[in-house]
C-alpha positions as CSV (number, residue, x, y, z in Angstrom):
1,X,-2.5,5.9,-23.8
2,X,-1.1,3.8,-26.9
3,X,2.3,2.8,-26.9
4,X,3.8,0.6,-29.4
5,X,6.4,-1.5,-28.5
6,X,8.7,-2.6,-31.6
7,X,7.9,-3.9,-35.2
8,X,4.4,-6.0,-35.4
9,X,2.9,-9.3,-34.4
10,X,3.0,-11.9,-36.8
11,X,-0.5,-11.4,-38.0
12,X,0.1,-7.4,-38.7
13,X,-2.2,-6.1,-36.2
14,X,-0.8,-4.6,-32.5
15,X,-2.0,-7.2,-29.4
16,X,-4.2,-5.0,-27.7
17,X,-4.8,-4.8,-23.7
18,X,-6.9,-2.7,-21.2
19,X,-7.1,-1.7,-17.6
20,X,-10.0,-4.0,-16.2
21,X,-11.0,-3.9,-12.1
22,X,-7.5,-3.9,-11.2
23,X,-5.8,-6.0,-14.2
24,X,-4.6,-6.4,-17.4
25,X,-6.6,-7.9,-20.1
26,X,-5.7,-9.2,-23.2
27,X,-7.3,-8.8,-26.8
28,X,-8.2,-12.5,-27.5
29,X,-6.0,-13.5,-30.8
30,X,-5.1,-17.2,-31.6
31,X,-2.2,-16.4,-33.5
32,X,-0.6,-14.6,-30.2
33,X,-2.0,-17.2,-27.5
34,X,0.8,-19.3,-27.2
35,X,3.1,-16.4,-26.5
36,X,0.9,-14.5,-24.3
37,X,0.3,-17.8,-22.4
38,X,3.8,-17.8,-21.4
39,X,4.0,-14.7,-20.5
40,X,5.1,-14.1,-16.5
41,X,2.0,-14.2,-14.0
42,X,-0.7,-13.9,-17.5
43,X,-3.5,-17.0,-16.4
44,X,-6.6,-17.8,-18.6
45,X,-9.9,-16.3,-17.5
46,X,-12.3,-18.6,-18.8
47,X,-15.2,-16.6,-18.2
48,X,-14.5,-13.1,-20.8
49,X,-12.0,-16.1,-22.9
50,X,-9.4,-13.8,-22.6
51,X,-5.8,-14.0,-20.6
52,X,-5.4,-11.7,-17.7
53,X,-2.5,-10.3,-15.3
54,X,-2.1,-8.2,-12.0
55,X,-2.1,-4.7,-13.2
56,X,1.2,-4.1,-11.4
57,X,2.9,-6.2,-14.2
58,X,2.1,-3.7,-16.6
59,X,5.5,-2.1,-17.3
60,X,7.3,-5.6,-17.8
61,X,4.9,-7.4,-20.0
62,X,5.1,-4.6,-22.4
63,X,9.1,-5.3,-22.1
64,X,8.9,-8.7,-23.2
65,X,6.3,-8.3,-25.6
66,X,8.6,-5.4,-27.4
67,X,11.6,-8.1,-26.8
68,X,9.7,-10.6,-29.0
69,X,9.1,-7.9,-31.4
70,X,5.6,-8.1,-31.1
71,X,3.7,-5.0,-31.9
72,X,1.2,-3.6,-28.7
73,X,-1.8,-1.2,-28.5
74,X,-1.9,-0.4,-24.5
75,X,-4.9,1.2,-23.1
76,X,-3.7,0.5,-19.6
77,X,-2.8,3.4,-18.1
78,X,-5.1,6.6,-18.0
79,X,-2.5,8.7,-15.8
80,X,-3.0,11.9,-13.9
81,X,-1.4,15.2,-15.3
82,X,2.1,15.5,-14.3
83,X,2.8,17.7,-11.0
84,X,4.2,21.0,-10.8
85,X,5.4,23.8,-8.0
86,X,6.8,21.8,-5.4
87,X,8.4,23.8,-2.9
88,X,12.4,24.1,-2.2
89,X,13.1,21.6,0.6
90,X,16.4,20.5,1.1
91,X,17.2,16.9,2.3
92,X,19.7,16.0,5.3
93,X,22.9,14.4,3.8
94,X,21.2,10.9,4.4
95,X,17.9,11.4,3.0
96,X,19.5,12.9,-0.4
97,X,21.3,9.5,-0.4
98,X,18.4,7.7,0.2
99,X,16.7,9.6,-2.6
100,X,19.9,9.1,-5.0
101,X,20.3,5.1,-4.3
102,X,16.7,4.9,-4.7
103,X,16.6,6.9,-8.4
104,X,19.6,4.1,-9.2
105,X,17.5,1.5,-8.5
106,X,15.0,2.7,-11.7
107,X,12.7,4.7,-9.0
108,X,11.7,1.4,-7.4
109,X,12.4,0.1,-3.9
110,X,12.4,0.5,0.1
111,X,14.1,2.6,1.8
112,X,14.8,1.8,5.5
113,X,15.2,4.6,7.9
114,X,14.5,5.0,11.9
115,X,11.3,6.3,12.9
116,X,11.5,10.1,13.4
117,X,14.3,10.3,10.6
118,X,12.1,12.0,8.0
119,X,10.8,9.1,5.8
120,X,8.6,11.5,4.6
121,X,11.0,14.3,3.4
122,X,12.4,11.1,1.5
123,X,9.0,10.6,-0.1
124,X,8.0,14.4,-1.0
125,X,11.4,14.4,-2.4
126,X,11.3,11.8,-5.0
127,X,7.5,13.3,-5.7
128,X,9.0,16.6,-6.8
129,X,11.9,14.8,-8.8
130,X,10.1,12.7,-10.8
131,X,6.7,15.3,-11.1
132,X,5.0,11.8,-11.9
133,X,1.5,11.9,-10.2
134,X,1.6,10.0,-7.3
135,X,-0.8,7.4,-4.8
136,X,0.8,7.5,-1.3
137,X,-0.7,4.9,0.8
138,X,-0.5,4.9,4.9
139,X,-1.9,2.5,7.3
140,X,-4.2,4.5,9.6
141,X,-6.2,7.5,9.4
142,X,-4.1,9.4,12.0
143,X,-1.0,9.2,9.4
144,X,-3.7,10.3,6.1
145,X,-3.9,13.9,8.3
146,X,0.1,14.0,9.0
147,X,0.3,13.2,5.9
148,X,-1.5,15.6,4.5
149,X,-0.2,18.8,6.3
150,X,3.3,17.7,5.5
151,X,2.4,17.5,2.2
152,X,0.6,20.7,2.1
153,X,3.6,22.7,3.0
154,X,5.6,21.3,0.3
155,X,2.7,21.3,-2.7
156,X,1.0,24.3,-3.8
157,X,-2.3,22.4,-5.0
158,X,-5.2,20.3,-4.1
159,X,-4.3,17.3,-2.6
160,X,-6.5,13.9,-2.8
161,X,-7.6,11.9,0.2
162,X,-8.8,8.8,0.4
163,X,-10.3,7.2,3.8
164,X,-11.6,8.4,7.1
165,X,-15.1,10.3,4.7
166,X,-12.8,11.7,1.9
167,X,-13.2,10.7,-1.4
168,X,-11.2,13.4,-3.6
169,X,-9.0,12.1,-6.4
170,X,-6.3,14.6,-7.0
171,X,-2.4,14.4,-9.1
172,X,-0.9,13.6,-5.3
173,X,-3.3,11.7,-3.2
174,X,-2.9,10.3,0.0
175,X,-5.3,6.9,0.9
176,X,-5.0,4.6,3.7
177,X,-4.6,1.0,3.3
178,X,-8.0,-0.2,3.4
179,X,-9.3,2.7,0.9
180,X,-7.1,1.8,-1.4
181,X,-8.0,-2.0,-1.5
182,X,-11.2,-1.3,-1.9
183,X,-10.6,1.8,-4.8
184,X,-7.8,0.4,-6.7
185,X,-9.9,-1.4,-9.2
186,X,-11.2,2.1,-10.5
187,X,-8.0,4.3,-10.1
188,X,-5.1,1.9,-9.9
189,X,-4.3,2.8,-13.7
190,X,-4.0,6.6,-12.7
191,X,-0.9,7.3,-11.3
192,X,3.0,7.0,-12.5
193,X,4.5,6.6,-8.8
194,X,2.9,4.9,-5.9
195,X,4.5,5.5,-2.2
196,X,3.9,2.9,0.4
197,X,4.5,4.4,4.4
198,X,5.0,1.3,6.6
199,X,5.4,-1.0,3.8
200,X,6.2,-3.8,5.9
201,X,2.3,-4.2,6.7
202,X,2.7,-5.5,2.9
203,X,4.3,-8.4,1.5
204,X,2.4,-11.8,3.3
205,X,-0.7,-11.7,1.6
206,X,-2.6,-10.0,3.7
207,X,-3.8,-6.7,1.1
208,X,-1.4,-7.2,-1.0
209,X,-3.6,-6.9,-3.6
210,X,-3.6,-3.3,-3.3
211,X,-0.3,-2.8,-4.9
212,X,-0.9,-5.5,-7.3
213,X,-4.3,-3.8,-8.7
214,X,-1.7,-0.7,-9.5
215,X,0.3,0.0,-12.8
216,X,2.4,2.5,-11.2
217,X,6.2,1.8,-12.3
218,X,7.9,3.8,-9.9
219,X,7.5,2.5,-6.3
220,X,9.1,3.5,-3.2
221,X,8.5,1.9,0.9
222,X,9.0,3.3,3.4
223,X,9.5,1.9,6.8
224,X,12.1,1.8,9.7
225,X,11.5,-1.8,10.1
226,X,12.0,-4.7,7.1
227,X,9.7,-6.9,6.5
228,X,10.5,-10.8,6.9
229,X,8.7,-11.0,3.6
230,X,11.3,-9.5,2.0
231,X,11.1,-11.7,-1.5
232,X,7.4,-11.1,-2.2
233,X,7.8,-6.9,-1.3
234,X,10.7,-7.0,-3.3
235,X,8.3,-8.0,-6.3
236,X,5.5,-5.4,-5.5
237,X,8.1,-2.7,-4.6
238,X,11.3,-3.4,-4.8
239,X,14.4,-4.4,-2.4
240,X,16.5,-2.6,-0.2
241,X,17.9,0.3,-1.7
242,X,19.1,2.2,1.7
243,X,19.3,1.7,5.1
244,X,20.3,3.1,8.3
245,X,19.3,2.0,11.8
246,X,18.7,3.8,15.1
247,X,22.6,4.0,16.1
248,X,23.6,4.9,13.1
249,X,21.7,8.3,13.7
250,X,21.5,8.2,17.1
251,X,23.3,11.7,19.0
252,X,23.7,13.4,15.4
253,X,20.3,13.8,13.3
254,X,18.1,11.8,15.9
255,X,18.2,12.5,19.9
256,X,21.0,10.6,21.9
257,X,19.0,7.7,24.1
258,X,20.1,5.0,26.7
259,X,18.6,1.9,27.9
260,X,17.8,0.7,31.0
261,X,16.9,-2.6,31.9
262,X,15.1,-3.0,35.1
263,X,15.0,-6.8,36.1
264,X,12.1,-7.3,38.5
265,X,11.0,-10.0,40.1
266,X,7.6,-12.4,40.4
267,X,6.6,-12.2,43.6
268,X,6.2,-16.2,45.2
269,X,2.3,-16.2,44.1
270,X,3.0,-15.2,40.4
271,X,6.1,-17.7,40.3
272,X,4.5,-20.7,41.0
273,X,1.6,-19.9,38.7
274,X,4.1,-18.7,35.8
275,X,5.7,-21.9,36.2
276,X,2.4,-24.4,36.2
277,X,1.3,-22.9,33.3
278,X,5.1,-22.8,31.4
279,X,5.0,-26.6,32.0
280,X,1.5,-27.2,30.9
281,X,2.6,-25.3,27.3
282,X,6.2,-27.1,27.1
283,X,5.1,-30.4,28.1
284,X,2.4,-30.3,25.1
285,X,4.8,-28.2,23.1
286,X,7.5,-31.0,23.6
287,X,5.0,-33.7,22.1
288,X,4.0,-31.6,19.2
289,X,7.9,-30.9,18.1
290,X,8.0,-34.9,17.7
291,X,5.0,-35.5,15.6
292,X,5.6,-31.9,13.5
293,X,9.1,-31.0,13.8
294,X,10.1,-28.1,12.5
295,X,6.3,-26.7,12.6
296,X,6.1,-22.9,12.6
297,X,3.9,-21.2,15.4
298,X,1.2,-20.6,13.6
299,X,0.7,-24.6,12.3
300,X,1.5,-25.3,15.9
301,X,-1.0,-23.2,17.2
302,X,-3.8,-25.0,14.4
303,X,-2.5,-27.7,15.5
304,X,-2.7,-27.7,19.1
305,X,-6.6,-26.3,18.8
306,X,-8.4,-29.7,17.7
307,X,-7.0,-31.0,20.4
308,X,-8.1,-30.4,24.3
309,X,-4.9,-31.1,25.5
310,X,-3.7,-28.2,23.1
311,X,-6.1,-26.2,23.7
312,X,-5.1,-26.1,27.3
313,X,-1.3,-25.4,26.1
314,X,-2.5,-22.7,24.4
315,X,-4.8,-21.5,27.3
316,X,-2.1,-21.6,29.5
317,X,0.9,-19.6,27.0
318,X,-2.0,-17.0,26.9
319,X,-2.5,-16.9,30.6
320,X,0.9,-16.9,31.4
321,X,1.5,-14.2,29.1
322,X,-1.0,-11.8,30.6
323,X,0.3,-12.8,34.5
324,X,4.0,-11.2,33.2
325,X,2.1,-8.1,31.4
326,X,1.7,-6.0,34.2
327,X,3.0,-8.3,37.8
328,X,2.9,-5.8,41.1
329,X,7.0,-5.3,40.7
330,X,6.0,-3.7,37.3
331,X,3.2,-1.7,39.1
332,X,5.4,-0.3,41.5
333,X,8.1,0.5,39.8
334,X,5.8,2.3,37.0
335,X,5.2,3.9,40.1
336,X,8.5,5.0,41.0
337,X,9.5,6.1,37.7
338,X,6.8,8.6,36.9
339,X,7.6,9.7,40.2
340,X,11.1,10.6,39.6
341,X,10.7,11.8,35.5
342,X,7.6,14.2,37.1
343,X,8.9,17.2,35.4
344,X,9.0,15.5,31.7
345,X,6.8,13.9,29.2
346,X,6.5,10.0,29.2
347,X,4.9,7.9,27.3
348,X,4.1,4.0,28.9
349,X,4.2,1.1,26.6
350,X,2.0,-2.1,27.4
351,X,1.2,-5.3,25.8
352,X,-2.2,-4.6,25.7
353,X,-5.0,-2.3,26.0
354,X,-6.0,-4.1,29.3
355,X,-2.8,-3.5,30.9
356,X,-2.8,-0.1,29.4
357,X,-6.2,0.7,31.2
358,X,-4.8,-0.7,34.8
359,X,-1.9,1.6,34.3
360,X,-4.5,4.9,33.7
361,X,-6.4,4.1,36.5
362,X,-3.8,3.4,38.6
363,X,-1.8,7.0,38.0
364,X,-4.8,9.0,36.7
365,X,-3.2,9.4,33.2
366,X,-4.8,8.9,30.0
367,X,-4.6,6.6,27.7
368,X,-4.3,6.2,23.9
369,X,-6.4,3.0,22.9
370,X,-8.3,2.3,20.2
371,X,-11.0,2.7,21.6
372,X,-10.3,6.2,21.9
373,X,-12.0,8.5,19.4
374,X,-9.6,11.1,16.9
375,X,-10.9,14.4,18.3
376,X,-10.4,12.9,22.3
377,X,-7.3,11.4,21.0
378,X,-6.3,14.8,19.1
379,X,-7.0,16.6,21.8
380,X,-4.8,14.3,24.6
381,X,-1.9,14.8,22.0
382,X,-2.3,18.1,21.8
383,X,-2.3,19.0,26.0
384,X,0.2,16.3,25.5
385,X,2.7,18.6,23.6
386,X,1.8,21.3,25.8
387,X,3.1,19.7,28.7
388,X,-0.8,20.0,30.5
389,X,-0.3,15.9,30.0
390,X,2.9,14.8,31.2
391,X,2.1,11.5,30.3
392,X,0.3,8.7,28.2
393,X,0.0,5.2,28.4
394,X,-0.6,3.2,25.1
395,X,-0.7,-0.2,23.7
396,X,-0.3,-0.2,19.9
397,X,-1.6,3.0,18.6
398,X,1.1,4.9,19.7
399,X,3.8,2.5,18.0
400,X,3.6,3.3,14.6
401,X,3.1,6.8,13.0
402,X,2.1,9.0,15.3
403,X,4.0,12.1,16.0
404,X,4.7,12.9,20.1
405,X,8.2,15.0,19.2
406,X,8.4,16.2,23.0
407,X,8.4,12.7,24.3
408,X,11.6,12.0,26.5
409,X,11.5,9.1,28.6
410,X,9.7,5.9,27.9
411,X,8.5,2.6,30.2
412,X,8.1,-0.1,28.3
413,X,6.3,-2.5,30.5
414,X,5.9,-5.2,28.4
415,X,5.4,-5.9,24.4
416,X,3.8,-9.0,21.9
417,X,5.3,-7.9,18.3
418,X,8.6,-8.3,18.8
419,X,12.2,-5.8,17.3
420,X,9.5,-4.2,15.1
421,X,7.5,-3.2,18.0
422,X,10.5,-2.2,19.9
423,X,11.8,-0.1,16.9
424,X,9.1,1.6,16.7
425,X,7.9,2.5,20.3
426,X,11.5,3.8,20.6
427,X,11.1,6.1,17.5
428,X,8.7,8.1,18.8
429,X,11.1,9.5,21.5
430,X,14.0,10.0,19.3
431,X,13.0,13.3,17.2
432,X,15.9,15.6,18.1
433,X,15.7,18.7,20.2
434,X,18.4,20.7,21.7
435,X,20.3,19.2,24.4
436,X,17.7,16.4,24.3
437,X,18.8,12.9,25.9
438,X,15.8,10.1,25.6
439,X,15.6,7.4,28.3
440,X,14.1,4.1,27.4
441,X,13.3,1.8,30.4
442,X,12.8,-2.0,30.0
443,X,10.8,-3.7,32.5
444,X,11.5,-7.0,32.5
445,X,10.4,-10.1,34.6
446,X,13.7,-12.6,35.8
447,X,13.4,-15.9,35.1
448,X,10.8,-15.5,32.7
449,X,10.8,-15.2,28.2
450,X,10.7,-11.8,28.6
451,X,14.1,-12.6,29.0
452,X,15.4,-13.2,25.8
453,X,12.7,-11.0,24.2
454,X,13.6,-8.2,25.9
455,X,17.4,-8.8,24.4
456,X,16.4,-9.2,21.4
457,X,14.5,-6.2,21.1
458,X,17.9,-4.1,21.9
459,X,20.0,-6.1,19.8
460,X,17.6,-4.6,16.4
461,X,18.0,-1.1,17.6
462,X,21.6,-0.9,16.8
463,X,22.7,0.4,20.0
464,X,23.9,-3.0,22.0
465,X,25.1,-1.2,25.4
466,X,22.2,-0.8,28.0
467,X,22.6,0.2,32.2
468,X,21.1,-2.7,34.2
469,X,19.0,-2.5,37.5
């Protein structure tokens, strides 16, 4: 496609540029150099002589090229045909503002919404607004198939997939994150709008070349929890353009929920070895704060590992970590509560896929690890909605994505991500049914950081009041 942006360069001719692997790349001309030079996030590639920028730059390079009434012939873009036949589907009050603050903000930006809120109706919304061919991008291969029967029922024609041994480029196509790191260089000049689910994987470095290998203009996130990162997604996608947390829907378009906290404590054999190894970490971590103040964890924890001494501070947070995970008051009083929720479906929540596997062997219920393959895994689900499983027990692949709608009472025995983990594993009981009230229980040790964790896990769902036992 050639677009020419204003009257011409100074030598006559339009400054040409060209997808290449991901980028932008410059015609060579020595009468433009200095200009293009200064250009935002254009470097020198010394070895084609030519200057070169991230592909997702695209739109406002040719903005101030045109503003300097320089003349351009773009080859960049080689975009799919536009879309056609979406299907009628009409939005919930706060998905249509979502969709109308987004279209404000020039059809870029995140839009922040609780998990089970229909993010997704958000998504195929602004797809069949704008018609523009679209990339949507999703972090696992269970979301590329809910993603693609969503999408299925809303668009009458073939839709793309890339990941999990599909490689079909189509006007909508849906590709997880790792596909599309590794495909962008050939397609990331292809499509007009590019939709990120979870974008708050994105935004410290890690991928985030993915989105910078794409032209697309029009961006949207999704995700029901912000990244800290929020000045660097704010370049690849945009800011916040709408938000709502969990209380906010909580009881209307979302199932009411309560907490409850059930403080347990370490019996005398866990507390004194909780306690030897606290003071083995704060006693090295006491040191460190003098020699590195203001250190974040992770130069702490690089810190700390040329060292023996911090090595064995970090040996001991670690071990002290996994002696809270699963302690016997948590045991019994996983116990207790499948006991008395036996007639509904729960889903347990560990810290990690160890604990998870003590838990399934314990109560004979099965697990969703992954280490667990999609068709056992489809098939748990499944028996799962059906009520033949009346319960699961999960680490981290349930947090995120995955769709358990007849899920009412959760056991969160213990957790190492944080509000965003929290946010999440509560989501996933929250899709609304009638006369449905979720129960989220907090096992947490006294005297111990799961303390102040555990607080500040409730504190980001937007719903402060929580029963105590």
């Amino acid at each position: 496609m050639t677009t020419k942006a204003a009257a011409t360069s100074p030598a006559g001719a339009p400054l040409a540029m060209k997808f290449d692997r991901g980028t932008i790349l410059f015609e060579y001309r020595d009468d433009l150099a200095s200009v293009v030079a200064r250009l935002p996030g254009v470097l020198w590639d010394a070895r084609v002589k030519a200057f070169r920028a991230p592909a997702y730059r695209h739109e406002s390079l040719q903005r101030d090229l045109t503003a300097q009434a320089i003349a351009v012939e773009s080859r960049v873009q080689a975009l799919l045909p536009a879309t056609a036949g979406w299907a009628d589907s009409s939005l919930r009050p706060y998905q249509a503002e979502a969709l109308a603050a987004w279209e404000r903000a020039c059809a870029r930006g995140l839009v922040v919404l609780p998990t089970g809120s229909g993010k997704t109706r958000v998504a195929i919304g602004a797809m069949a607004q704008t018609k523009l061919s679209t990339l949507c991008l999703v972090p696992t291969r269970v979301l590329l198939d809910q993603w693609h029967a969503a999408l299925g029922v809303a668009y009458p024609k073939t839709i793309g997939r890339l990941g999990d041994g599909h490689h079909e480029l189509a006007q909508v196509t849906i590709s997880t994150f790792e596909s599309a790191f590794r495909q962008m260089p050939q397609i990331g000049n292809r499509f007009g709008l590019l939709v990120v689910d979870e974008a708050h994987h994105f935004g410290n470095g890690l991928r985030d070349e993915a989105l910078e290998m794409c032209t697309a203009p029009a961006r949207l996130g999704l995700t029901a929890t912000p990244s800290a990162s929020m000045e660097r997604l704010s370049e690849l996608i945009g800011g916040v353009v709408y938000g709502l947390a969990i209380g906010d829907l909580a009881g209307g378009f979302l199932s009411d929920f309560e907490t409850v906290v059930m403080n347990l404590d370490l019996d005398p054999g866990e507390r004194r070895a909780y306690e030897a190894e606290l003071n083995t970490f704060r006693n090295y971590r006491s040191l460190s704060e003098r020699s590195m103040p203001g250190a974040t964890w992770e130069e702490f924890a690089r810190g700390a590992a040329r060292t023996d001494e911090g090595r064995r501070a970090l040996a001991a947070w670690r071990s002290l970590r996994r002696r809270i995970a699963f302690t016997k008051a948590k045991a019994e009083a996983v116990s207790t509560l499948l006991s008395r929720h036996r007639d509904a479906r729960v889903i347990v929540f560990t810290a990690d896929n160890e604990t998870a596997y003590a838990v399934a062997r314990r109560h004979l219920i099965m697990p969703i690890t992954c280490h667990i393959g999609r068709r056992e895994r489809e098939t748990a689900l499944t028996r799962f909605r059906s009520g033949e499983l009346r319960a699961l027990v999960s680490a981290r692949v349930l947090n995120e994505g995955l769709d358990v709608p007849d899920a009412e009472v959760a056991i969160v025995v213990g957790g190492t991500l944080g509000n965003r983990e929290h946010v999440q594993r509560v989501g996933r009981l929250l899709r609304p049914a009638p006369g449905k009230r979720a129960r989220v229980y907090e096992l947490v040790s006294r005297g111990t950081i799961e303390v102040r964790q555990a607080e500040r896990r409730r504190e980001a769902l937007g719903s402060p009041t929580a029963a105590a036992l």
